[in-house]
C-alpha positions as CSV (number, residue, x, y, z in Angstrom):
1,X,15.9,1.1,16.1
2,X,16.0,4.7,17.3
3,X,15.7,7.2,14.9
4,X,15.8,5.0,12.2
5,X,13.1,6.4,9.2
6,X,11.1,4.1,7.7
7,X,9.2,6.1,5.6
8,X,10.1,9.0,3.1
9,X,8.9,12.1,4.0
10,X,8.9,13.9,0.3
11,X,6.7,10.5,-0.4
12,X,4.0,11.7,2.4
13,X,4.1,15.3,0.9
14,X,3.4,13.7,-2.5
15,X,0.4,11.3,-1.5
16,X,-1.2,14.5,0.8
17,X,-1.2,16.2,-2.5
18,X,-3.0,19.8,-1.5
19,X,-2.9,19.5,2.0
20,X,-0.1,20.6,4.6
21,X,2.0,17.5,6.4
22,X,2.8,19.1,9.6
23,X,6.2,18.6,11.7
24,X,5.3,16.1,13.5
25,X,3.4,13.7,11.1
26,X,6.5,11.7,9.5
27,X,7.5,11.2,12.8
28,X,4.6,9.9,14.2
29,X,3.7,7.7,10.8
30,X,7.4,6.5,11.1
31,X,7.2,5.0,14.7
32,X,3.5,3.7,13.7
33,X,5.2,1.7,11.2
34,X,7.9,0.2,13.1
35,X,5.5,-0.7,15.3
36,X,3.4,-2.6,12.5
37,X,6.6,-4.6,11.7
38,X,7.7,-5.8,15.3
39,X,4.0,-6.6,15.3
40,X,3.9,-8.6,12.5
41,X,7.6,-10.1,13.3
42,X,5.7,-11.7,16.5
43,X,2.8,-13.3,14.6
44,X,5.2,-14.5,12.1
45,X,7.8,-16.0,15.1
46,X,4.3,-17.2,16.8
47,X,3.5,-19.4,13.3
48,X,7.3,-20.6,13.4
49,X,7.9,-18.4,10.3
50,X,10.8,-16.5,9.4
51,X,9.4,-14.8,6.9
52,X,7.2,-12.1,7.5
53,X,3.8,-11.0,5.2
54,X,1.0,-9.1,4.6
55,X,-1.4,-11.1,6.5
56,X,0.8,-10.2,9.9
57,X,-0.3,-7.1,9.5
């Protein structure tokens, strides 16, 4: 996966609204959320599903 982004980083200005996003944040938020989705693409494999949804999160 690398340095793959996940996430939009003008999106994470937008939602912070007033408040600064440093440097580092979209990177950070971006390999959190990978994380999420190998973690949910265990619980789905673990259920025998090749699908994967909200409640693997």
């Amino acid at each position: 996966m690398g340095s793959e982004w996940i996430i939009v980083k003008s999106k994470i200005k937008e939602i912070a609204g007033q408040y600064n996003v440093s440097a580092d944040f979209p990177e950070v938020l971006n390999e959190k959320v990978k994380q999420m989705v190998r973690d949910a693409i265990k619980r789905a494999e673990a259920n025998n599903r090749k699908t994967i949804m909200g409640r693997d999160i």
